[in-house]
C-alpha positions as CSV (number, residue, x, y, z in Angstrom):
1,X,-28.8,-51.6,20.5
2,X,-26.0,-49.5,22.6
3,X,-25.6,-46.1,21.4
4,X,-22.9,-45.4,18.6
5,X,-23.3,-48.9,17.4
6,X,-22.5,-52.9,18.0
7,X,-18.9,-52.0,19.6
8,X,-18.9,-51.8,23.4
9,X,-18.4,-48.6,24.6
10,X,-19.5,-46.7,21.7
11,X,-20.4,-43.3,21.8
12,X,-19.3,-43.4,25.4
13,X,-16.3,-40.8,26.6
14,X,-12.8,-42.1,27.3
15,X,-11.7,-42.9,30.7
16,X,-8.2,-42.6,30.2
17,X,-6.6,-39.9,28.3
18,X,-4.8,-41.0,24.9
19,X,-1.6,-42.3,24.7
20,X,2.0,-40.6,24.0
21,X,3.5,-40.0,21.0
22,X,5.2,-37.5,18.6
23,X,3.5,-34.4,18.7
24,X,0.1,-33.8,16.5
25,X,0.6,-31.5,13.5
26,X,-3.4,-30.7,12.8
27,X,-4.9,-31.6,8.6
28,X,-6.8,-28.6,8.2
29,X,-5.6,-25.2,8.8
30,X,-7.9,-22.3,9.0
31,X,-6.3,-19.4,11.2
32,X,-2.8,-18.4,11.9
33,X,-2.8,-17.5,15.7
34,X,-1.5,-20.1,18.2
35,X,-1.8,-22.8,19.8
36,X,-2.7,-26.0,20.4
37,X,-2.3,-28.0,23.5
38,X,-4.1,-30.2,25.9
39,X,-5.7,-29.0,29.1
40,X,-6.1,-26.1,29.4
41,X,-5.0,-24.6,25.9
42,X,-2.1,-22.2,26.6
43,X,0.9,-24.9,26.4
44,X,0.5,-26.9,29.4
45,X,-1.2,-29.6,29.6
46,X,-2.7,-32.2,32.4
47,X,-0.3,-34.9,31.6
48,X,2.5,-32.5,32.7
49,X,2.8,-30.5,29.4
50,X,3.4,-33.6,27.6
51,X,3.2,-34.2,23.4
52,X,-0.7,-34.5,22.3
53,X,-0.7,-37.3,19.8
54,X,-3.5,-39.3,18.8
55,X,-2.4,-43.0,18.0
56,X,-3.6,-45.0,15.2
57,X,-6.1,-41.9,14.2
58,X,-5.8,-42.4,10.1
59,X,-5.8,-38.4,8.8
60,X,-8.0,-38.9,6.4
61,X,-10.8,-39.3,9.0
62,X,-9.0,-36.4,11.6
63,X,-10.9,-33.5,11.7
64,X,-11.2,-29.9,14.0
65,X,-15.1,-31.4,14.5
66,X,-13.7,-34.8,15.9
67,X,-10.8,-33.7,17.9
68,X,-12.8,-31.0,19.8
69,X,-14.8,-33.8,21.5
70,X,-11.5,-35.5,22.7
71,X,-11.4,-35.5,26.5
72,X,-8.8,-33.2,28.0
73,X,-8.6,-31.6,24.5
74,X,-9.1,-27.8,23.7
75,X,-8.3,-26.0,20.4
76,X,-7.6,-22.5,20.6
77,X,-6.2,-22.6,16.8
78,X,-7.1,-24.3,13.9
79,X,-3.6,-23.2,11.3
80,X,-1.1,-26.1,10.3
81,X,1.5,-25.4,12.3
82,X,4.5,-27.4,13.2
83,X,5.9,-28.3,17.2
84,X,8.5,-26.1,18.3
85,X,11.5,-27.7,18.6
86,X,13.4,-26.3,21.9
87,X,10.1,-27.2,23.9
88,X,8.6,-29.7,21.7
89,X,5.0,-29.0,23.0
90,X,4.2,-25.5,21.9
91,X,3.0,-25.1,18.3
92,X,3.4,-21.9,16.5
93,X,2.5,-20.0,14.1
94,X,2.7,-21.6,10.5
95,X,2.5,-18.5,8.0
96,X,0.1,-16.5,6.4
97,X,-3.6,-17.8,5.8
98,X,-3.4,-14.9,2.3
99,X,-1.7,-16.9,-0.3
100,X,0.5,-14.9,-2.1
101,X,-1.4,-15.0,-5.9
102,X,-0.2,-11.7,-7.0
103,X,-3.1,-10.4,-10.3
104,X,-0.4,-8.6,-11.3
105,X,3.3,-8.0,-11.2
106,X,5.5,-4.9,-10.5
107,X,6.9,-5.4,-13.9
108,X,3.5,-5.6,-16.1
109,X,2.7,-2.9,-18.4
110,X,-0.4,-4.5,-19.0
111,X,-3.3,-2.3,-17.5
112,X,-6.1,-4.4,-18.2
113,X,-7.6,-6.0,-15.2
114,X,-6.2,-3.4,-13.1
115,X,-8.0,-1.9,-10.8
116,X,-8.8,1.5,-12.0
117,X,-7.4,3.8,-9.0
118,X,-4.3,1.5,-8.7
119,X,-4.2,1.5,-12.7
120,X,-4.0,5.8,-12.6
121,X,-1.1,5.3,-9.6
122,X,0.9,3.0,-12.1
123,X,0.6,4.9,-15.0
124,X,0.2,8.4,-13.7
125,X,3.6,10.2,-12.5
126,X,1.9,13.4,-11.4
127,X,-0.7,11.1,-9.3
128,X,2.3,8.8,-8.2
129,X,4.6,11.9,-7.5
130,X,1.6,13.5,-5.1
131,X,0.8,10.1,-3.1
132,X,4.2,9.3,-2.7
133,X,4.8,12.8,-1.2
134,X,2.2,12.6,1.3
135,X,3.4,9.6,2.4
136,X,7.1,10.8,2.8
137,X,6.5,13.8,4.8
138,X,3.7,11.9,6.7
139,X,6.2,9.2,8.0
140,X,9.3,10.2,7.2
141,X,10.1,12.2,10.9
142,X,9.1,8.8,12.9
143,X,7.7,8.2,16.1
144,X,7.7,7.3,19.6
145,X,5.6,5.8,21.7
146,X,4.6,7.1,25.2
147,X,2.9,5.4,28.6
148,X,0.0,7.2,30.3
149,X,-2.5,5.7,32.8
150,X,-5.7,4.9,31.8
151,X,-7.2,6.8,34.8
152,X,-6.4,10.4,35.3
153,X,-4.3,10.7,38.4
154,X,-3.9,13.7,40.3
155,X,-0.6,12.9,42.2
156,X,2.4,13.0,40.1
157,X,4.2,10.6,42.5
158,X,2.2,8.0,41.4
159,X,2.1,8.7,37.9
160,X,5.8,8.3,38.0
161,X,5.6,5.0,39.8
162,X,2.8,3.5,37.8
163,X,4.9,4.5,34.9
164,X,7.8,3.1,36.0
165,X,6.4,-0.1,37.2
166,X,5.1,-0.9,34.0
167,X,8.1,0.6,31.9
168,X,8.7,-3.3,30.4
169,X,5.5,-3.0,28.4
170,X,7.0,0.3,26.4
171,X,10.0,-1.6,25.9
172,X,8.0,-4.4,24.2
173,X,5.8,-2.2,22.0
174,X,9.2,-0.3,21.1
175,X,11.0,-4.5,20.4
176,X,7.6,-5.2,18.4
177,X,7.1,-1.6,16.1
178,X,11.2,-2.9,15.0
179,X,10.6,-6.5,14.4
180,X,7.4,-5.7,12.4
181,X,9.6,-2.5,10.3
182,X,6.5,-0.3,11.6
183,X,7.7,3.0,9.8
184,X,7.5,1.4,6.3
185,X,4.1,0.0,7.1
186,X,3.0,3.2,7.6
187,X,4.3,4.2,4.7
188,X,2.4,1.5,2.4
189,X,-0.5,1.9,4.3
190,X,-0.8,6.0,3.3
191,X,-0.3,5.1,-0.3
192,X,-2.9,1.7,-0.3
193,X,-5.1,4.1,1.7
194,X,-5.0,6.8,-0.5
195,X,-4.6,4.5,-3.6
196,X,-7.8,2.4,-2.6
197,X,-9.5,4.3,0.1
198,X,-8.3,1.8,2.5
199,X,-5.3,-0.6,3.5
200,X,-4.8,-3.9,5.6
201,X,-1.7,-6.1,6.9
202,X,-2.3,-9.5,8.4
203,X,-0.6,-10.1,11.6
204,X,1.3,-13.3,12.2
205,X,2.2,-14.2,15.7
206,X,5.6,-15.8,17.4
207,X,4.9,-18.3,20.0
208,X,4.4,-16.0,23.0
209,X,1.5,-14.4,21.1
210,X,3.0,-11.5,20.1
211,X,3.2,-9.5,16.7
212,X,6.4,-11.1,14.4
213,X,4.9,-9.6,10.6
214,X,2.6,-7.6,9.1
215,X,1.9,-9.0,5.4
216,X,0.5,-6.0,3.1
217,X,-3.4,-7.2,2.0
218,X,-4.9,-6.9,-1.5
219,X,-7.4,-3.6,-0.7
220,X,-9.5,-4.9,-3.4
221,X,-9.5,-8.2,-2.1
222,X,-10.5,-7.2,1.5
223,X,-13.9,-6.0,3.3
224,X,-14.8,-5.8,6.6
225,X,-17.4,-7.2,8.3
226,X,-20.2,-5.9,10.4
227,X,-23.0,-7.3,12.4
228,X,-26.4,-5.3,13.3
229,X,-24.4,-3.2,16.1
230,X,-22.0,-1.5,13.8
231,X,-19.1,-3.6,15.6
232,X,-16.5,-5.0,13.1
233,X,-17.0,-9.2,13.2
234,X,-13.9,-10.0,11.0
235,X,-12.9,-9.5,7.6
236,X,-14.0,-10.8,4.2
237,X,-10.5,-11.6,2.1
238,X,-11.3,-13.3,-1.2
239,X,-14.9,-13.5,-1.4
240,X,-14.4,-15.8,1.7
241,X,-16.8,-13.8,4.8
242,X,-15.2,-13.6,7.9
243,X,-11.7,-15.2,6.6
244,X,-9.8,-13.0,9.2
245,X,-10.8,-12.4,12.8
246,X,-10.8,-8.2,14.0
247,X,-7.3,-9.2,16.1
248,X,-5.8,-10.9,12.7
249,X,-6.0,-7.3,10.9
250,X,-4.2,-3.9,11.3
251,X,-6.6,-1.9,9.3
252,X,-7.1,1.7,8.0
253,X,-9.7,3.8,6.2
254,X,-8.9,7.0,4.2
255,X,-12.0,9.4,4.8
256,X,-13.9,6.8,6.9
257,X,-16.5,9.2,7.6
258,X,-19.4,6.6,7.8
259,X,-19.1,3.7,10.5
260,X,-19.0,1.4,7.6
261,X,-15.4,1.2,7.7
262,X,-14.7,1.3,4.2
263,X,-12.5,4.7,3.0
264,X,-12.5,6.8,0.4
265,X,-10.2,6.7,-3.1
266,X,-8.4,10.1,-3.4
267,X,-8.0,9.5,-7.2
268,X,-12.1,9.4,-7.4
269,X,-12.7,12.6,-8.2
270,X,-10.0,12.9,-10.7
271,X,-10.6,10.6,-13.3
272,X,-12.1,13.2,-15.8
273,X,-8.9,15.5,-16.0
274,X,-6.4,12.2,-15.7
275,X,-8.1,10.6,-18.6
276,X,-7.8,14.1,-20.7
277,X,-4.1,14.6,-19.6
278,X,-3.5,11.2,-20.7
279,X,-5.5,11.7,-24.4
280,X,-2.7,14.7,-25.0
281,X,0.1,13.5,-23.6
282,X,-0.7,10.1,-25.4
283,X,-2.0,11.2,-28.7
284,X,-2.2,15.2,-29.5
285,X,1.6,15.7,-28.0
286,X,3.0,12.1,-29.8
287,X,1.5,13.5,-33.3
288,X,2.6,16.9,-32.8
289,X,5.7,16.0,-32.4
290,X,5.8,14.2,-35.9
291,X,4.4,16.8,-38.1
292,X,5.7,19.8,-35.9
293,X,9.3,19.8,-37.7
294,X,8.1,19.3,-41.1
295,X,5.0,19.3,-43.7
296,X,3.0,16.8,-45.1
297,X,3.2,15.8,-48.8
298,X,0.7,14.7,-50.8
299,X,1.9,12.6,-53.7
300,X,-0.2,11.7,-56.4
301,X,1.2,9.1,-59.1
302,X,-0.4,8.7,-62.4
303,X,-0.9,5.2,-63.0
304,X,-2.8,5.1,-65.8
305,X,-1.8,2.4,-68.3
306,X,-0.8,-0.1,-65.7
307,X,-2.6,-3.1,-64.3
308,X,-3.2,-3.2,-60.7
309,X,-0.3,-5.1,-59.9
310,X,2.2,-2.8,-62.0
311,X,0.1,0.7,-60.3
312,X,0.8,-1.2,-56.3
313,X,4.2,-1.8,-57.2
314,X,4.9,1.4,-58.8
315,X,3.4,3.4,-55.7
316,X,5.3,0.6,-53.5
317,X,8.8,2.1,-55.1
318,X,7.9,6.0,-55.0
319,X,7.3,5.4,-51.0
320,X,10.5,3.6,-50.7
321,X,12.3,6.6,-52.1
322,X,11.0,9.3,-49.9
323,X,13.2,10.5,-47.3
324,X,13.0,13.8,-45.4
325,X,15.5,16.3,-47.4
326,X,16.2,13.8,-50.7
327,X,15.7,14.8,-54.1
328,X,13.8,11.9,-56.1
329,X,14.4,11.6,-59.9
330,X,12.4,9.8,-61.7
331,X,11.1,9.8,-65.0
332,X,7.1,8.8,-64.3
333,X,4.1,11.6,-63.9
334,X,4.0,12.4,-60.1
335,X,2.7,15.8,-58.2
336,X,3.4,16.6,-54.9
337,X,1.5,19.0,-52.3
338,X,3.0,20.4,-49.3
339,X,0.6,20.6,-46.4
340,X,3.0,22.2,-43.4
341,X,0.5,21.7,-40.0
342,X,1.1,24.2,-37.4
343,X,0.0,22.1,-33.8
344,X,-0.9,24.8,-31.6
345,X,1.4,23.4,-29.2
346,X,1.0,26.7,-26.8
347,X,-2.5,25.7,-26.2
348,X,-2.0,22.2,-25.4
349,X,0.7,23.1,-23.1
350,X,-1.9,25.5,-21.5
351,X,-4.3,22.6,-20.9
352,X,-1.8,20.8,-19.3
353,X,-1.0,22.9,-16.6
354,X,-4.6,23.4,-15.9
355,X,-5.1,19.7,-15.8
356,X,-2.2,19.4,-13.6
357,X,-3.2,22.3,-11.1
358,X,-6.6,20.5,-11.2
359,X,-4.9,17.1,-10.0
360,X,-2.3,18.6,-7.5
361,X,-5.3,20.6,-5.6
362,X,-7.1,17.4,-5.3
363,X,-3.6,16.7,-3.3
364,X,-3.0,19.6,-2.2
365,X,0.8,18.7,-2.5
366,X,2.8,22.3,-3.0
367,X,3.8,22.3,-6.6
368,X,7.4,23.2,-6.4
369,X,7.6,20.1,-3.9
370,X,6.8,17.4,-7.1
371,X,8.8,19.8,-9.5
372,X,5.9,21.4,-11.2
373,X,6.3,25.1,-10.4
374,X,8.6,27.2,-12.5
375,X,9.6,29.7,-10.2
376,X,8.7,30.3,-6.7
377,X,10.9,32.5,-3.9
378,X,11.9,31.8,-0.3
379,X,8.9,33.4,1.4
380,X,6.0,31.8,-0.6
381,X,7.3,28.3,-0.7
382,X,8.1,28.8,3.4
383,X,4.2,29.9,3.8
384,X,3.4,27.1,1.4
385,X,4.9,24.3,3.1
386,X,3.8,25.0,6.5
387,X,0.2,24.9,5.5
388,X,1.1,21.7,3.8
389,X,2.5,19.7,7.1
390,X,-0.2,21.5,9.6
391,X,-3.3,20.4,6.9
392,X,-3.2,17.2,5.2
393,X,0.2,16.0,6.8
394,X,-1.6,16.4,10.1
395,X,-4.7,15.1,9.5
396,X,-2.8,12.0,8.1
397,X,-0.9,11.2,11.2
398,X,-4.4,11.6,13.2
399,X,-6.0,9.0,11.9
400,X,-2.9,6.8,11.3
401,X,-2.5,7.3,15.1
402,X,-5.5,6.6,16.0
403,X,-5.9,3.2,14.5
404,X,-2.5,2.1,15.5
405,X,-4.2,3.5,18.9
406,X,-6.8,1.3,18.8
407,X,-6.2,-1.5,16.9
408,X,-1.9,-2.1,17.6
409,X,-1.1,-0.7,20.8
410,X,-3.8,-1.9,22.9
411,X,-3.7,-5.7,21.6
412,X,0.5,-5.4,22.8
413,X,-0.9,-4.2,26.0
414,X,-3.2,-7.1,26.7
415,X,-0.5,-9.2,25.7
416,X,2.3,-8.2,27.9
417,X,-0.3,-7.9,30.9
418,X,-2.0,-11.3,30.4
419,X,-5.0,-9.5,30.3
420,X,-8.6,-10.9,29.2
421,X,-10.3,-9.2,26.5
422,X,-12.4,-7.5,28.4
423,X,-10.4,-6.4,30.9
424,X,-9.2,-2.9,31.3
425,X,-5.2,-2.4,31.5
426,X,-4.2,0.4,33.9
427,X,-1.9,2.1,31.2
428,X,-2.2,2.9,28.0
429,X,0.5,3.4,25.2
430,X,0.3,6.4,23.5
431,X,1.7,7.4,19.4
432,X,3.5,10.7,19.5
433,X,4.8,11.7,16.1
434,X,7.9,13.4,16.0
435,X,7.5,17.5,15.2
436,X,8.1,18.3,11.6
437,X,10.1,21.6,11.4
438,X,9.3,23.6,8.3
439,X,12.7,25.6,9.4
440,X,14.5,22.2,8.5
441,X,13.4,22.8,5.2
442,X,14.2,26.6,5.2
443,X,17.7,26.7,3.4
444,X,16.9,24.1,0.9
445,X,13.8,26.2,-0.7
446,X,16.1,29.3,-0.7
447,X,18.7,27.5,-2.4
448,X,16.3,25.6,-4.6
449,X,14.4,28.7,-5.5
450,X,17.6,30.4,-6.7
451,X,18.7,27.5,-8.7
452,X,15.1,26.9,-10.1
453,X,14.9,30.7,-11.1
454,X,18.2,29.9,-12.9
455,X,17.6,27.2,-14.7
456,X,14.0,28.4,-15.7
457,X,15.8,31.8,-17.6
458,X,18.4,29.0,-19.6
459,X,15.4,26.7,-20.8
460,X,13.2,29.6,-21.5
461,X,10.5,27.1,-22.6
462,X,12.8,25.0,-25.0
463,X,14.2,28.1,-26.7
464,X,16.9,28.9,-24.4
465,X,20.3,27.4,-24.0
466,X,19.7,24.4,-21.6
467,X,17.7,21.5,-23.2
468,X,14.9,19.1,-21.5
469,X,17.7,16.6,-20.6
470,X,19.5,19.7,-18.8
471,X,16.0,20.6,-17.2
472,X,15.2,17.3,-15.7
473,X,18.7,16.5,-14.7
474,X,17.8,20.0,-12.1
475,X,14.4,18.3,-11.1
476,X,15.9,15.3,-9.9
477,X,18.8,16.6,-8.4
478,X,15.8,19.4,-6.4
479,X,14.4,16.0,-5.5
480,X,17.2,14.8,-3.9
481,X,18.0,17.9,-2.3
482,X,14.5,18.3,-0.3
483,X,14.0,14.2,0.4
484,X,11.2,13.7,-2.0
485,X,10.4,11.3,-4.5
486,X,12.2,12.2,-8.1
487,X,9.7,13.6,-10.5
488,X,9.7,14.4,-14.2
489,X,9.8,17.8,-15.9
């Protein structure tokens, strides 16, 4: 019997290639990076660049496996995609492969399920205030990108005219950091990075291969992937192992010090003193507050003589009548005892500010920055803030730069060139973050000082003449004043 069955010609190849017809959209979609085409895979085909269709082919039975062995067929992408319609032979890019499934929503005040350092972020205003600052002063100066070679070069004449012949690919990394909103994905990724120890974006590509989005990733959701060589394989997104491809993935790890390439949570080691700030602010300060004002009574009713129905009712009516500064007449036996509770409320306050210099050190964020200093002058918060930007400011933008290094400007590169992936480009693109001055900041921590001074002699720890409202009303407006997220008292 002929192999592949009774027909003639089973299991044989076609001679002939298949016949025209609208253009294929594929059933299964797997990946997200283009495209499909006959020949030779990058949109031109043998027919002349042609529509692929496959006639008569029900899609039930249409598969990656079975198209793969079509003569003159090669799949470079297995996404469902649809043609583009100005060319009618290219197909692009059809979305995300991540579905968006949020587990929770912005507006939830349900913690439960959370994960735990994303759960302290929510809830937390001092750990939210701190992030959120590191962030802002990280990425708020911007950038610029810069062409080097990727040889020394001893003459400067040819420097400049290697530069300058390859000036177009600068202005495509510059077209692709707008399209994509680069700053702002900086931004998340400091706060995913310090939030979860680590941060990814999938990257969706136009139809000339090149970088169009960056989707923020569920850290929690995502792991890389590593073979027996320490090189990074792909990523795991969803349980699902190697879901993403290294290219499909702009990636970064907070405190990668292993090769592992999973980060570090900066909210680890300070679960112990949130959970304690919480337990008084939740509970000690919330009953404090209560009995601070006034006493407790202690009423005690006789009864005797009554069934149980007449003594719950009777008790039921007393309650009823007590109201802070009433006088109750009644003509039944009743005795009252005044317990007045004095909360040590200096004490608790004390712990507070402990727990929150424990929290802001593990930050190291200056404390007048998030509003938690109560008076500071000109000369220490100058001193203060320039240890700030040339400590963990910089060593932020060192490892942001060298991933988008790596991982972002390089991939542009091999793009623009047409270059394989192995082969080396002659230029490189370099990230240069713009210089924070701490002299920008100069006159607003003088004036700020001055007012804070001020407004801390009028509060004078709730006994003065200004009131919290009055207090927090400066905070914010200090906020404002030095760029920084608002912050309560």
């Amino acid at each position: 019997m002929p192999r592949g069955g009774r027909r003639p010609g089973a299991g044989r190849p076609r001679k002939y290639p298949l016949k025209e017809g609208k253009p294929l959209t594929p059933i299964h979609a797997y990946t997200s990076i283009p495209s499909l085409s006959r020949g030779q895979g990058q949109g031109q085909g043998q027919d002349g660049g042609k529509p692929l269709s496959l006639s008569g082919a029900p899609e039930a039975r249409m598969g990656w496996e079975t198209l793969e062995k079509t003569p003159g067929v090669v799949v470079s992408s297995q996404a469902m995609v649809e043609p583009e319609k100005a060319r009618g032979w290219v197909i692009r890019e059809a979305g995300p492969k991540s579905v968006y499934a949020p587990w929770t929503t912005a507006t939830s005040t349900s913690y439960a399920g959370m994960n735990k350092y994303y759960r302290e972020y929510r809830r937390d205003s001092l750990v939210r205030s701190c992030i959120d600052t590191l962030a802002f002063f990280a990425t708020n100066k911007g950038f610029e990108t810069e062409l080097e070679p990727a040889e020394k070069v001893d003459d400067e004449s040819r420097v400049e005219s290697l530069l300058e012949k390859y000036r177009f690919v600068e202005d495509m990394v510059d077209r692709v950091n707008a399209r994509v909103h680069l700053d702002h994905v900086l931004r998340i990724a400091v706060i995913k990075a310090k939030v979860f120890g680590k941060g990814g974006f999938e990257i969706l590509y136009d139809g000339e291969g090149l970088p169009e989005r960056l989707i923020p990733l569920d850290s929690t959701r995502l792991k890389p992937d590593l073979n027996a060589e320490w090189r990074l394989t792909g990523f795991t997104y969803n349980d699902k192992k190697g879901f993403y491809s290294p290219q499909e993935v702009l990636y970064f790890a907070n405190h990668m010090f292993e090769a592992d390439w999973e980060g570090l949570s900066d909210i680890e080691p300070i679960m112990d003193p949130l959970e304690t700030r919480r337990t008084i602010l939740a509970e000690a300060m919330k009953e404090a507050a209560k009995v601070m004002w006034a006493g407790i009574g202690v009423h005690t009713v006789d009864t005797s003589g009554l069934t149980d129905a007449e003594a719950e009712q009777a008790l039921e009516n007393h309650r009823q009548q007590i109201k802070p500064g009433k006088h109750i007449i009644t003509n039944q036996k009743i005795s009252v005892q005044l317990v007045d509770l004095k909360p040590d409320l200096e004490k608790l306050i004390a712990e507070l500010e402990y727990l929150d210099q424990e929290i802001i050190g593990n930050f190291q964020v200056p404390r007048f920055l998030i509003g938690r200093e109560k008076q500071f002058n000109r000369a220490t918060a100058y001193a203060e803030l320039e240890a700030f930007v040339n400590g963990p400011i910089a060593d932020i933008q060192r490892w942001l730069r060298r991933s988008l290094e790596d991982q972002w400007y390089n991939r542009i590169v091999q793009i623009a060139l047409k270059l394989g992936e192995k082969e080396r480009p002659p230029i490189i693109v370099k990230h240069r973050w713009l210089p924070i001055s701490t002299a920008d900041y100069a006159e607003l921590i003088q004036a700020s000082s001055q007012l804070a001074d001020g407004i801390s002699r009028l509060y004078g720890q709730g006994l003065g003449a200004v009131s919290k409202d009055q207090a927090s009303a400066f905070v914010k407006k200090l906020a404002e004043l030095l760029g920084i997220p608002e912050t309560e008292v």
